[in-house]
N, C-alpha and C positions, 0 to 999 in steps of 0.2 A: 404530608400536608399539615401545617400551623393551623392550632388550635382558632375557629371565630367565635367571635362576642357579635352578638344581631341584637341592634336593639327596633321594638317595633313601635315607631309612633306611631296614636290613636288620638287622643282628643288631647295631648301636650305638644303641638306641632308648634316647639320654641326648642333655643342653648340656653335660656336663660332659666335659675330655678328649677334644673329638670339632673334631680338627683337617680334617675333608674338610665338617664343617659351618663353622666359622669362614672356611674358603677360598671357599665359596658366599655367602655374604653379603658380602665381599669386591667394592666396587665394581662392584655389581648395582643393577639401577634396578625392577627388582623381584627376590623372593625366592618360591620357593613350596616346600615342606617336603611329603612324598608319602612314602605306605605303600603297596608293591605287592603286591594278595595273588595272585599266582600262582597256580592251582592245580597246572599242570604241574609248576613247578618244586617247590613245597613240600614236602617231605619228612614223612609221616605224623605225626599226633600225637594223643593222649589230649586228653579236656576238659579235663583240670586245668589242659593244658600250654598249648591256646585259651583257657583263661580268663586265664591268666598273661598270655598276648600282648596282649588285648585290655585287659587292667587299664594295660599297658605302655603301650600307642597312647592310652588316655586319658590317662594323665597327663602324656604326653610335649603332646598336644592342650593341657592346661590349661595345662604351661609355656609354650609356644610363645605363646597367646592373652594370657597375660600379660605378654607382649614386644610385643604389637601382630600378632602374627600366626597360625595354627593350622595344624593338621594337615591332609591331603587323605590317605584313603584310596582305595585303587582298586582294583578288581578286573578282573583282565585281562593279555597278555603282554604285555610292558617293553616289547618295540619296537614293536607299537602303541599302547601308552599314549603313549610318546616323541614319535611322528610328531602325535598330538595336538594334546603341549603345544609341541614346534615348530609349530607352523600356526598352531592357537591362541593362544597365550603368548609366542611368540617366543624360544622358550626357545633360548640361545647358550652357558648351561654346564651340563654335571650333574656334579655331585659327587654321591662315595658311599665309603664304607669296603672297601676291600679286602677280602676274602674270602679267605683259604689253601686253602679246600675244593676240591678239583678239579672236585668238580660244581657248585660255585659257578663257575668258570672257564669251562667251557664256556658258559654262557648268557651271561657277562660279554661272550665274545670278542662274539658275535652282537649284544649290546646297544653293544659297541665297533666295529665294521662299520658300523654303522646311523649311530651320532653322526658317523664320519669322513666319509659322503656326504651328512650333510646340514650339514655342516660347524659341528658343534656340540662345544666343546673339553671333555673328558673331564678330572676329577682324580679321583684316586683316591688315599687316605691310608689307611694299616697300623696301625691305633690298638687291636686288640682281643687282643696277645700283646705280650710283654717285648721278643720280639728280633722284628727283621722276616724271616721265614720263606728267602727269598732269600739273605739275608745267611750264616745258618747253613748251605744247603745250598751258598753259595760255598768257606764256610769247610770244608767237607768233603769237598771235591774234587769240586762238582758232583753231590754224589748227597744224598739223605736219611739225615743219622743212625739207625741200626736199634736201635740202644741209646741208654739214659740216661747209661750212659757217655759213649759218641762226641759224644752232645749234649752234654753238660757243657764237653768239650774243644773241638768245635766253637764253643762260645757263649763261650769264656775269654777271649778276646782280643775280643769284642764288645760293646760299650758298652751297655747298656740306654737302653731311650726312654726318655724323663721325658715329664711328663703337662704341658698346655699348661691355662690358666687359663681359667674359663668363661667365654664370648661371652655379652658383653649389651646387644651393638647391637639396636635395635628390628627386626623383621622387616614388611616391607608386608604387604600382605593379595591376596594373587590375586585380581583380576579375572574371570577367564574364568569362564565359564557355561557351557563347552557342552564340559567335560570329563568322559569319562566316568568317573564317579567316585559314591564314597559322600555326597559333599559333606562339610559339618558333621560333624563327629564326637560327637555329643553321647551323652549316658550310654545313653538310650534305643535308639539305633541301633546303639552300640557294644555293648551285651547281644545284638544282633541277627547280630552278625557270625560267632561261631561255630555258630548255627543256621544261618545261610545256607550256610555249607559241609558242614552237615550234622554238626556235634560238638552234643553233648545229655550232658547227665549222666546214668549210669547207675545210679547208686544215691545221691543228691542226696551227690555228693562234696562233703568240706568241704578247699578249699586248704589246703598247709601254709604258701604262701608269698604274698604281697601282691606285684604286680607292680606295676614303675613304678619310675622313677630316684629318687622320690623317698623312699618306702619303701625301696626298696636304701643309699641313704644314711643313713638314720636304722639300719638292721639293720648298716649297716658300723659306727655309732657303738656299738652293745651289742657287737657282736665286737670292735674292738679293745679295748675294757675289759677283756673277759675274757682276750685278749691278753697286754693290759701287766701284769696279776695275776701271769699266769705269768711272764713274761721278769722281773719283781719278785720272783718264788719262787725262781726257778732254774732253771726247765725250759721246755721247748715245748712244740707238740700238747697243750692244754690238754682237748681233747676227748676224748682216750684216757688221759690223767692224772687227770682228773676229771670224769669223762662225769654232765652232767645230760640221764638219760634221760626224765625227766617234764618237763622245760624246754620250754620253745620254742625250734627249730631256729636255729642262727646259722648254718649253714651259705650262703655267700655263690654255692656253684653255679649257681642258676637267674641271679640277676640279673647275672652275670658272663656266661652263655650265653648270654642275651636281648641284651648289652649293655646294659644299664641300670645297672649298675659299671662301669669301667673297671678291669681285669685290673693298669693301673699304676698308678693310685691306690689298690689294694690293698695292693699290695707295696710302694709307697713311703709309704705310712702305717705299714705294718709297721714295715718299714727305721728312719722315724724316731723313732719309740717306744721299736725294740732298743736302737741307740747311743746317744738320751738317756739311758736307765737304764743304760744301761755308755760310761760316755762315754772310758773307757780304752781301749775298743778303735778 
């Protein structure tokens, strides 16, 4: 059985900017791409906010499948899912996105225990903040900045990440059959997965936002527009300078928390928008 690379999305559910997926495809003789739904670990949410995830995990599904390869959802704890697609799959890498959360950390260590005895090599990449979390609380003598202050001066002397070009090597298609899993992600099924954990709309909510990487990128194209208007007028926070309250939201929060943006290719779209229209400074 060929060596697998499993990479597990969690809150980076994008190709774009997602350097712990480009290191999993990386000299892998197979590839398989996994959504794990936790119940322990997941953290409460509203329907709007299952429905966002689930519009997320589809279209992450159709990119993937248009590379030759697709999504596996699963339901169940990471280290028995792992133990699995080791036995199963052969799996020899997992990558995944780093997590800053502390209660993201605690299950990480247990999911890192687990890879090290069954000797299965761990990467982990920092791609959903400007600076890497570590870095700043070196910069401040070992502790967490308490103000925006102390962050500011912590982060002066720290280089911001740049954003890495999107992966479009083909992905294979996992073999195994006998993982416990949603299998296929198709539309039908995917409608299915917030009822399965029991999310239901309670008053037929209507979203305000479309999930998925690739709606998040068409929403980043009307935001920087409005953007480069203002940095072309004179001012910033074009929101609070000229608030269209009957508009449709530009607000980029959800899909930057889901990871469907990348938080640097925000800011470095921004960035080169600013200094083209004032190329003086």
């Amino acid at each position: 059985m060929g060596k697998a690379s499993v990479h597990w999305f969690r809150h980076g559910l994008r190709l774009h900017d997602n350097p712990a997926l480009l290191e999993s495809i990386m000299a892998c003789e197979k590839f398989y791409a996994i959504f794990i739904v936790d119940e322990d670990a997941t953290e409460p949410m509203g329907y709007n906010r299952m429905q966002y995830l689930t519009e997320s995990l589809r279209n992450l599904d159709a990119q993937l499948r248009a590379l030759g390869g697709q999504l596996y959802v699963m339901k169940g704890e990471p280290t028995v899912i792992f133990k699995i697609l080791h036995a199963e799959a052969g799996m020899a890498r997992l990558t995944l996105e780093q997590d800053c959360d502390a209660t993201w950390d605690k299950h990480d260590k247990v999911v890192r225990r687990l890879c090290e005895q069954l000797g299965v090599e761990v990467v982990e990449k920092m791609s959903n903040t400007l600076w890497e979390p570590s870095k700043i609380i070196e910069a401040n003598g070992g502790e967490p900045p308490h103000s925006y202050e102390m962050f500011m001066v912590s982060a002066s002397d720290i280089p911001l990440q740049v954003t890495i070009r999107r992966g479009r090597r083909a992905v294979a298609k996992p073999r195994s059959g006998k993982m416990s899993s949603y299998g296929e992600l198709t539309d039908e099924l995917a409608a299915k997965i917030g009822k399965e954990l029991g999310y239901y709309p309670e008053n037929n909510e209507l979203t305000a936002f479309e999930g998925g990487e690739t709606a998040a990128l068409a929403l980043l194209q009307e935001r920087l527009k409005v953007e480069e208007d203002a940095f072309r007028d004179g001012y910033i926070l074009p929101n609070q300078v000229n608030p269209d309250i009957l508009g449709p939201s530009l607000s980029m929060s959800a899909a930057i928390r889901f990871g469907c943006l990348s938080v640097r290719k925000f800011y470095w779209e921004i960035q080169e928008i600013y200094f083209r229209l004032h190329r003086r400074l």
